[in-house]
N, CA, C, O and CB atoms as a CASP TS submission, in Angstrom:
PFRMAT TS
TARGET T0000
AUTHOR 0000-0000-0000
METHOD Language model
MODEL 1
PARENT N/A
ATOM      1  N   UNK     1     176.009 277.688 220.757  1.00  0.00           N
ATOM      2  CA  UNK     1     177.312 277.944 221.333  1.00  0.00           C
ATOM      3  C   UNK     1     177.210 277.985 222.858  1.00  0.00           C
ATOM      4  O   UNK     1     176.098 277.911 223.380  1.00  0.00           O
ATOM      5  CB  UNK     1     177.895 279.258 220.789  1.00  0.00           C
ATOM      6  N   UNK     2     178.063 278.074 223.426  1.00  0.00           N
ATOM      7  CA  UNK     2     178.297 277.548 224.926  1.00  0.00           C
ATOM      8  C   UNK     2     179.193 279.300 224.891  1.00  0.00           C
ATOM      9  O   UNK     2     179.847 279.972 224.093  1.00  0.00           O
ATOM     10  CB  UNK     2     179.465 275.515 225.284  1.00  0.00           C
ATOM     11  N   UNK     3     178.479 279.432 226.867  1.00  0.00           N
ATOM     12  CA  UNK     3     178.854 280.642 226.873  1.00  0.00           C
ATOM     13  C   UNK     3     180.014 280.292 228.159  1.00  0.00           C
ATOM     14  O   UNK     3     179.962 279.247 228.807  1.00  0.00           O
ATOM     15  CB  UNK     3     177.531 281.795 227.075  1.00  0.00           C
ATOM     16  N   UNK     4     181.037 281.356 228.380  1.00  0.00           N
ATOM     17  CA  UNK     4     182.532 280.923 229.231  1.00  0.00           C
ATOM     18  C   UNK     4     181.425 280.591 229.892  1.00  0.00           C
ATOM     19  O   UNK     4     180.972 279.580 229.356  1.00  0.00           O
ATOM     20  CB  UNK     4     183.983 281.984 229.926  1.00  0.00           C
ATOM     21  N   UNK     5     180.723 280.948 230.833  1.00  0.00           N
ATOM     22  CA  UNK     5     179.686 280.675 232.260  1.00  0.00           C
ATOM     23  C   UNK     5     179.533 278.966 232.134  1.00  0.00           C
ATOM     24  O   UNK     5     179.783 278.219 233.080  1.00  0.00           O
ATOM     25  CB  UNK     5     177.739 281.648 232.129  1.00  0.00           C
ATOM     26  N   UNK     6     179.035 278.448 230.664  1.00  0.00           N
ATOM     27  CA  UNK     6     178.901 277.103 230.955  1.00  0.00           C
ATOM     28  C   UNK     6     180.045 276.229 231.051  1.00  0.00           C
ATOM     29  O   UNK     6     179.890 275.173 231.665  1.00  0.00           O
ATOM     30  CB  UNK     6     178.132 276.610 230.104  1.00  0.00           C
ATOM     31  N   UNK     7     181.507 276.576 230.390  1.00  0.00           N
ATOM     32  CA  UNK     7     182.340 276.180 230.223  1.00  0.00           C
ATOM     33  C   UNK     7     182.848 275.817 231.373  1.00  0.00           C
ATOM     34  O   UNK     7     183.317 274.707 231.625  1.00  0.00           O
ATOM     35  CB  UNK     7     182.840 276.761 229.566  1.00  0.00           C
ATOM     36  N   UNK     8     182.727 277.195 232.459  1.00  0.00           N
ATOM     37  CA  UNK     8     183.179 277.206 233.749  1.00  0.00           C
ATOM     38  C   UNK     8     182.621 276.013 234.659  1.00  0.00           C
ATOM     39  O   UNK     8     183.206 275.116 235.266  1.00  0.00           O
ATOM     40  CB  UNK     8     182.833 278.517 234.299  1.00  0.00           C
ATOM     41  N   UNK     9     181.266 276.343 234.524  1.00  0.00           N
ATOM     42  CA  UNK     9     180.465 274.965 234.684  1.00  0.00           C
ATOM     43  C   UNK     9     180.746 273.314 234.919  1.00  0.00           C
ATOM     44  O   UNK     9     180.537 272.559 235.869  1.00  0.00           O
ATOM     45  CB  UNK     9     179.893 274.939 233.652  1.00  0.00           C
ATOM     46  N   UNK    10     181.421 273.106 233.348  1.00  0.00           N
ATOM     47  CA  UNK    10     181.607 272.245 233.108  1.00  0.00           C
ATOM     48  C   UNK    10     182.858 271.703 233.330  1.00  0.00           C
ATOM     49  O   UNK    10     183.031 270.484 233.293  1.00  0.00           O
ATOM     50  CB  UNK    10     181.224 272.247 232.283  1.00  0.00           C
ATOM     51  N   UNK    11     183.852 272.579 233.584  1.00  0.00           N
ATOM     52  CA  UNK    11     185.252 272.429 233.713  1.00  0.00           C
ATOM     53  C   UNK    11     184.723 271.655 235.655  1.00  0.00           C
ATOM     54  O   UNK    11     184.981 270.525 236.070  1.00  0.00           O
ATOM     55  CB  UNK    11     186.444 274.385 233.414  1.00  0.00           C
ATOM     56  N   UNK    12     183.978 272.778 236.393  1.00  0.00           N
ATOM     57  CA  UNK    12     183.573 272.410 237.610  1.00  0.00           C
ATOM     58  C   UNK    12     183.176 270.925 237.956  1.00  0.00           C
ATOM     59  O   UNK    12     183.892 270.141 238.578  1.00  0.00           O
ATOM     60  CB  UNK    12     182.579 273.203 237.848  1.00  0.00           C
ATOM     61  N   UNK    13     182.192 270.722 237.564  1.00  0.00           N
ATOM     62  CA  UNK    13     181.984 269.208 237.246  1.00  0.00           C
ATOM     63  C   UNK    13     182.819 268.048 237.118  1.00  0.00           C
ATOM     64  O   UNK    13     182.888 266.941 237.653  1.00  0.00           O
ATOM     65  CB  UNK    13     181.516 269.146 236.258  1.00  0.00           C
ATOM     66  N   UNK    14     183.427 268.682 236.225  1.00  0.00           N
ATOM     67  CA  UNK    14     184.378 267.586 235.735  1.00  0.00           C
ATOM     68  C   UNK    14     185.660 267.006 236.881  1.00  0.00           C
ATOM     69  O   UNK    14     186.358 265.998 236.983  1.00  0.00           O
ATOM     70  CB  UNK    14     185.123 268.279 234.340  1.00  0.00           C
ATOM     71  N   UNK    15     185.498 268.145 237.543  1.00  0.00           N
ATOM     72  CA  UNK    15     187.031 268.563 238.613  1.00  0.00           C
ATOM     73  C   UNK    15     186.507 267.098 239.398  1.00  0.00           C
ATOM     74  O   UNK    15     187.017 266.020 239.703  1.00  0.00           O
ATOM     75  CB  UNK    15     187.081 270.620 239.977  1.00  0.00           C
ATOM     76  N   UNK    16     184.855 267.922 239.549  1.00  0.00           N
ATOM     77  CA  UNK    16     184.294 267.504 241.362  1.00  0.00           C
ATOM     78  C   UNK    16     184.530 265.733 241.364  1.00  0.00           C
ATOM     79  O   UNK    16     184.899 265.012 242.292  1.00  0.00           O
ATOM     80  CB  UNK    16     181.976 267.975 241.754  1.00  0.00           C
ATOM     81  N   UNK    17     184.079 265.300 239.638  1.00  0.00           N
ATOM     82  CA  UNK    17     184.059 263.997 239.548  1.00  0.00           C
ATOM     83  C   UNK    17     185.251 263.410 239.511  1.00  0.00           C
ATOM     84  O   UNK    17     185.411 262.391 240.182  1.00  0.00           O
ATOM     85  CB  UNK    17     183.405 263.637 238.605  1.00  0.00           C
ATOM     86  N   UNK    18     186.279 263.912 238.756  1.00  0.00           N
ATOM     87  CA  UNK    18     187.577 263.262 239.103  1.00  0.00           C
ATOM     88  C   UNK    18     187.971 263.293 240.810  1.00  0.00           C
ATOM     89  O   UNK    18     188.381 262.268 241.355  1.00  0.00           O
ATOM     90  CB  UNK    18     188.755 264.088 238.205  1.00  0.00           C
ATOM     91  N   UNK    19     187.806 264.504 241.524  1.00  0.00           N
ATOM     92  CA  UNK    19     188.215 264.465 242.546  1.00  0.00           C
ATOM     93  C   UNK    19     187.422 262.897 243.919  1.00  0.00           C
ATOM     94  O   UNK    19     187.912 262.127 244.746  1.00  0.00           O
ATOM     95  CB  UNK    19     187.974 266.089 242.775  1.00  0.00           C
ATOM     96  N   UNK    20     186.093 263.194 243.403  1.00  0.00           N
ATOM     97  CA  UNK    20     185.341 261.869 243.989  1.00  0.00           C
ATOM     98  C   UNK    20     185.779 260.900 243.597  1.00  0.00           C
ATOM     99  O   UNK    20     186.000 260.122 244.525  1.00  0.00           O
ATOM    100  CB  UNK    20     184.041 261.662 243.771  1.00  0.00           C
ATOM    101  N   UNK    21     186.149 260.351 242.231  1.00  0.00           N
ATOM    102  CA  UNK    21     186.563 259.167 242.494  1.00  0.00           C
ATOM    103  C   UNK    21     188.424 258.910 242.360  1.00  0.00           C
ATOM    104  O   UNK    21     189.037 258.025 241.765  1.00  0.00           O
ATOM    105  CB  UNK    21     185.660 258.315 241.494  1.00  0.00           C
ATOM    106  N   UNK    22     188.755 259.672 242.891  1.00  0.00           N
ATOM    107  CA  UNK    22     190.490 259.450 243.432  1.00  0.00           C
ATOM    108  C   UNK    22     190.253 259.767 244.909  1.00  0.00           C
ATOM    109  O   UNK    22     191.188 259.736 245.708  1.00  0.00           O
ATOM    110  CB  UNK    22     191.895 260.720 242.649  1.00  0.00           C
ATOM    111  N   UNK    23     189.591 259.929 245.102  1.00  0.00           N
ATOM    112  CA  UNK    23     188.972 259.304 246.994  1.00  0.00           C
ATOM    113  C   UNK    23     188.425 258.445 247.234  1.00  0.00           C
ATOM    114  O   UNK    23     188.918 257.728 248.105  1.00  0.00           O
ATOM    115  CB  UNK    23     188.058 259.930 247.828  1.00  0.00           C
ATOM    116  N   UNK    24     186.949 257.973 246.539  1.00  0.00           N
ATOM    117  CA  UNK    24     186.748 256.841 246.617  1.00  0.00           C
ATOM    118  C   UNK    24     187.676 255.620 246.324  1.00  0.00           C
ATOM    119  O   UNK    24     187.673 254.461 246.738  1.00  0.00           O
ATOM    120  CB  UNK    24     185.884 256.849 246.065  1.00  0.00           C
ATOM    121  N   UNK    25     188.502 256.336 245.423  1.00  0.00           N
ATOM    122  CA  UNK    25     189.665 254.884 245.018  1.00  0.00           C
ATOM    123  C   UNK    25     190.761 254.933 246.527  1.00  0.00           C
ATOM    124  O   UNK    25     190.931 253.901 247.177  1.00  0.00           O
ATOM    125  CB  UNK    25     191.000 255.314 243.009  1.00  0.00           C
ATOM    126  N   UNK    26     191.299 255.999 246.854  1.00  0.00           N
ATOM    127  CA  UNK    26     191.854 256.036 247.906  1.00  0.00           C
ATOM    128  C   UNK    26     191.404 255.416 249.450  1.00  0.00           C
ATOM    129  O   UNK    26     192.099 254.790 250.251  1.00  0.00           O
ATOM    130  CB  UNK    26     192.000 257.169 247.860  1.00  0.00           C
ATOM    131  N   UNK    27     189.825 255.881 249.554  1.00  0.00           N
ATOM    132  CA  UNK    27     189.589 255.253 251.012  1.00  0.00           C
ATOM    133  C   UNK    27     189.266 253.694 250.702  1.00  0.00           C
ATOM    134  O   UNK    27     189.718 252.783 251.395  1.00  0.00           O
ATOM    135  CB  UNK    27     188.191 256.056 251.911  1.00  0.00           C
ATOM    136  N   UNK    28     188.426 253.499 249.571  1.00  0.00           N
ATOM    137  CA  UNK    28     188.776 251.604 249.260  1.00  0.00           C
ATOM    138  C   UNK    28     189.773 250.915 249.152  1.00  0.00           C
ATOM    139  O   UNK    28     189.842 249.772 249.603  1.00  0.00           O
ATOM    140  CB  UNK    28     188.441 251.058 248.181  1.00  0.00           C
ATOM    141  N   UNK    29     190.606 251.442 248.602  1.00  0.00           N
ATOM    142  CA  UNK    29     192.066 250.713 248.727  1.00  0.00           C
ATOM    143  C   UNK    29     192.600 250.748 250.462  1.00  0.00           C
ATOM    144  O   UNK    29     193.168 249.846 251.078  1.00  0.00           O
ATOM    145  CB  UNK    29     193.347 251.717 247.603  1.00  0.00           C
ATOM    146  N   UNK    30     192.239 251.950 250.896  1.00  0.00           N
ATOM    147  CA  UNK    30     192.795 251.506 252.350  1.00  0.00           C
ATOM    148  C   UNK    30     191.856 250.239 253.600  1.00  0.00           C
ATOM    149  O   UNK    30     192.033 249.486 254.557  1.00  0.00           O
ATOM    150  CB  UNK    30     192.868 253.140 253.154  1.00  0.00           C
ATOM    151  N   UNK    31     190.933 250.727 252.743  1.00  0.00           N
ATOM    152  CA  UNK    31     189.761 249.861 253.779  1.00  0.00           C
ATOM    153  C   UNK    31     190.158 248.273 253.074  1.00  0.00           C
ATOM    154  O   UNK    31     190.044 247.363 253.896  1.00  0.00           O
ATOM    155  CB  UNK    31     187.566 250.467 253.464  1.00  0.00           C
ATOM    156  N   UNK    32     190.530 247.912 251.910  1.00  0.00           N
ATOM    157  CA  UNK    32     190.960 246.669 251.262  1.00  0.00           C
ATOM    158  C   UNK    32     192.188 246.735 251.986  1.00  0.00           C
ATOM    159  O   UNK    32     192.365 245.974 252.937  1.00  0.00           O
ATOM    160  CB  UNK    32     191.039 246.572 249.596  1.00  0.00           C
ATOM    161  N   UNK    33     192.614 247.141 251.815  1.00  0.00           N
ATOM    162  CA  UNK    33     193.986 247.188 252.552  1.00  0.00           C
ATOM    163  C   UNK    33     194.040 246.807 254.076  1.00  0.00           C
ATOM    164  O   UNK    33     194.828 245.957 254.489  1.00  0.00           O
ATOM    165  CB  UNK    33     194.531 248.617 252.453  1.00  0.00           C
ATOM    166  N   UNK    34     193.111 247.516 254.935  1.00  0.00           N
ATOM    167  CA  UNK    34     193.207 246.854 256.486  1.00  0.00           C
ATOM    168  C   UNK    34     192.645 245.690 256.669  1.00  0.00           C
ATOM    169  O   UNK    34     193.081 244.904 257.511  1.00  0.00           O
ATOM    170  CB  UNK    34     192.585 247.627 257.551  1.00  0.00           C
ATOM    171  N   UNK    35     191.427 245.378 255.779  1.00  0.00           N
ATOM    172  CA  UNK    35     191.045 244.199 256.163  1.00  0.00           C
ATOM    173  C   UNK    35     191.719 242.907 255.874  1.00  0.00           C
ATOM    174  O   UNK    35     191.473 241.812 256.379  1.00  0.00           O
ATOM    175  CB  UNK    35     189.974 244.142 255.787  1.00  0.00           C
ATOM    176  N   UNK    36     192.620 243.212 254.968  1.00  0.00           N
ATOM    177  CA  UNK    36     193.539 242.218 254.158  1.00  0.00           C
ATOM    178  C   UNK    36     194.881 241.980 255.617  1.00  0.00           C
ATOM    179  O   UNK    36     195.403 240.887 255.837  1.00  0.00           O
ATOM    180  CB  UNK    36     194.292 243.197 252.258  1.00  0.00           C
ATOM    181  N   UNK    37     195.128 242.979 256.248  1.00  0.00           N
ATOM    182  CA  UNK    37     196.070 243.367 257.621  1.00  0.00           C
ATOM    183  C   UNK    37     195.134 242.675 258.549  1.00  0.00           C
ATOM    184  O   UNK    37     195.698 242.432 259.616  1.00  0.00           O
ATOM    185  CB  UNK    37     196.349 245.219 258.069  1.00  0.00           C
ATOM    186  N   UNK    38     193.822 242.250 258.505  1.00  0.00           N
ATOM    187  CA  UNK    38     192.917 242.058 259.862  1.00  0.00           C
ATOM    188  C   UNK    38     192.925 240.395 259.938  1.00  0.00           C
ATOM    189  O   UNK    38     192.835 239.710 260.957  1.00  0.00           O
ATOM    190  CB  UNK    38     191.094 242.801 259.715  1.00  0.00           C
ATOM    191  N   UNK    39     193.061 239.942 258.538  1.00  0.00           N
ATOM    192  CA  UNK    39     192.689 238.433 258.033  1.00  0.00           C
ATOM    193  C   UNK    39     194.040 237.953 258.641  1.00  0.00           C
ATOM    194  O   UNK    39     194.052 237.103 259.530  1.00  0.00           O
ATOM    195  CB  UNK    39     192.423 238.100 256.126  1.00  0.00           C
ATOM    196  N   UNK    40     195.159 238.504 258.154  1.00  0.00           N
ATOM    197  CA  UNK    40     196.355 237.665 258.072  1.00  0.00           C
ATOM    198  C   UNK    40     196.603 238.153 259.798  1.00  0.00           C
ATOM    199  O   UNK    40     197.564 237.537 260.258  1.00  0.00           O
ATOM    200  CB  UNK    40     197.720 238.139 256.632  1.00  0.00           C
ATOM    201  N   UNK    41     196.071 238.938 260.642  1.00  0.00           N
ATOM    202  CA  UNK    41     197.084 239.162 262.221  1.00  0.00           C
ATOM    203  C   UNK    41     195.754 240.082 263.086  1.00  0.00           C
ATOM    204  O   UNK    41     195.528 241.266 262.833  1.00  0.00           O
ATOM    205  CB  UNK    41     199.113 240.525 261.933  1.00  0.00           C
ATOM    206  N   UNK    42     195.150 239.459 263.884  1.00  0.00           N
ATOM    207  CA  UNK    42     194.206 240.210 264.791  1.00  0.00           C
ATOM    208  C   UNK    42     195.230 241.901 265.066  1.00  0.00           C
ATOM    209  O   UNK    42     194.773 243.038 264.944  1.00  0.00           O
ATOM    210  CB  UNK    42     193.889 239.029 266.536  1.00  0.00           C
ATOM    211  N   UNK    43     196.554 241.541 265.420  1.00  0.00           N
ATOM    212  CA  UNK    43     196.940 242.499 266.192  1.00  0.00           C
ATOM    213  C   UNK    43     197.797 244.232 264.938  1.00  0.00           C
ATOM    214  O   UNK    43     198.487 245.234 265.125  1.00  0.00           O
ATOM    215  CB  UNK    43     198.176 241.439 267.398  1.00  0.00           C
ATOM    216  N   UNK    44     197.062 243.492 263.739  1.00  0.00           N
ATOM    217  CA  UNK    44     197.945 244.479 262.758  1.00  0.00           C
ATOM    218  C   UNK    44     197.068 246.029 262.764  1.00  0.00           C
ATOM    219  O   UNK    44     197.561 247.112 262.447  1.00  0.00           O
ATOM    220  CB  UNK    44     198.030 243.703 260.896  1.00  0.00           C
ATOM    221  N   UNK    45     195.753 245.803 263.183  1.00  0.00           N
ATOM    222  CA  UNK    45     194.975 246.823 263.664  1.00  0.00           C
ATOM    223  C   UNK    45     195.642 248.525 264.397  1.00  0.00           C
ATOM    224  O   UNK    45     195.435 249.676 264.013  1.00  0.00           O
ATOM    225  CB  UNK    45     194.214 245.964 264.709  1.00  0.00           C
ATOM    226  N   UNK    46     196.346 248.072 265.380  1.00  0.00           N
ATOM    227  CA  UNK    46     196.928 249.147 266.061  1.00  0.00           C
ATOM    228  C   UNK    46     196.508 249.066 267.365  1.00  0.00           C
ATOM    229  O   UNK    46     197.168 249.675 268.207  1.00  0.00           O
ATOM    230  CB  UNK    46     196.636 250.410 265.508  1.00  0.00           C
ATOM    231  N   UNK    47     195.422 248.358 267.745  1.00  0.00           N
ATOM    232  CA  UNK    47     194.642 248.559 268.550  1.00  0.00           C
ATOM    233  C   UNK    47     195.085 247.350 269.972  1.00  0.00           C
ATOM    234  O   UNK    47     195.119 246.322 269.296  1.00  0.00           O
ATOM    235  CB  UNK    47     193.225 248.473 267.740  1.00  0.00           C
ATOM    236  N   UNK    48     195.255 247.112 270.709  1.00  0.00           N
ATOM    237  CA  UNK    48     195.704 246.153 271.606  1.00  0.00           C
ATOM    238  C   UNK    48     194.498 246.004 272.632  1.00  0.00           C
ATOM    239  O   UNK    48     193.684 246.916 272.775  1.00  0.00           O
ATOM    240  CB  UNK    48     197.106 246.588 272.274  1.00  0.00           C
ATOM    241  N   UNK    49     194.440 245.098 273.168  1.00  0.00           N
ATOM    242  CA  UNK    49     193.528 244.893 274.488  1.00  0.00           C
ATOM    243  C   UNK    49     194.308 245.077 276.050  1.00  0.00           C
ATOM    244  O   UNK    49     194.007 245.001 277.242  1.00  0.00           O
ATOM    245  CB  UNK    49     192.917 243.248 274.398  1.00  0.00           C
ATOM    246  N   UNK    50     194.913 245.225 275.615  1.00  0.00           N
ATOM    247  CA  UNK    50     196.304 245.046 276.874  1.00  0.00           C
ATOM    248  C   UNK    50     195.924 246.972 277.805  1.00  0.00           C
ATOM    249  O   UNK    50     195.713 247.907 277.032  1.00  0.00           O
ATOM    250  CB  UNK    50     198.811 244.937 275.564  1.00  0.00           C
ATOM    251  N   UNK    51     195.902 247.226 279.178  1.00  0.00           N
ATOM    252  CA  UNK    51     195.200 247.978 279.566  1.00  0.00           C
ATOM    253  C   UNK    51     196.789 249.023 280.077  1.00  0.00           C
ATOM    254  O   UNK    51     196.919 249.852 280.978  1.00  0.00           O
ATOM    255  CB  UNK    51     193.954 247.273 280.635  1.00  0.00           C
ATOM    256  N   UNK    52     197.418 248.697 279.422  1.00  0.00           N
ATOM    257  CA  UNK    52     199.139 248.949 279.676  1.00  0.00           C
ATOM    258  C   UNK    52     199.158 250.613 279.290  1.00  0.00           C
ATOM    259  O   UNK    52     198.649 250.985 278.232  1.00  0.00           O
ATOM    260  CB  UNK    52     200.410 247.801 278.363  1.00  0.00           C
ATOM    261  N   UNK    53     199.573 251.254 279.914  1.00  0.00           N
ATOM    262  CA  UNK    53     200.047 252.527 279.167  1.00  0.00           C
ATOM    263  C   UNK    53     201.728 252.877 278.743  1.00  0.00           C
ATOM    264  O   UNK    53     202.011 253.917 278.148  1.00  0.00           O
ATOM    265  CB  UNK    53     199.569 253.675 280.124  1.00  0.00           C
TER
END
């Protein structure tokens, strides 16, 4: 038998791994996401060369 302590355990685990990969899915989709913005327009970046304020 499994005591609450491991349960707790395991409930823990379980969290940490769902939580890692709905971030990993989140920052890949954005990083797919800008580079897909980088291919189609140098300037979709945010970033300008222009020394303008």
């Amino acid at each position: 038998m499994t005591t609450p302590d491991e349960n707790e355990k395991k409930v823990r685990r379980i969290a940490a791994i769902i939580y890692l990969l709905v971030m990993a899915f989140l920052v890949g989709g954005t990083l797919i996401h800008q580079r897909s913005l980088e291919k189609e327009s140098p300037e979709a970046s945010g970033f300008s060369e222009s020394k303008e304020f």
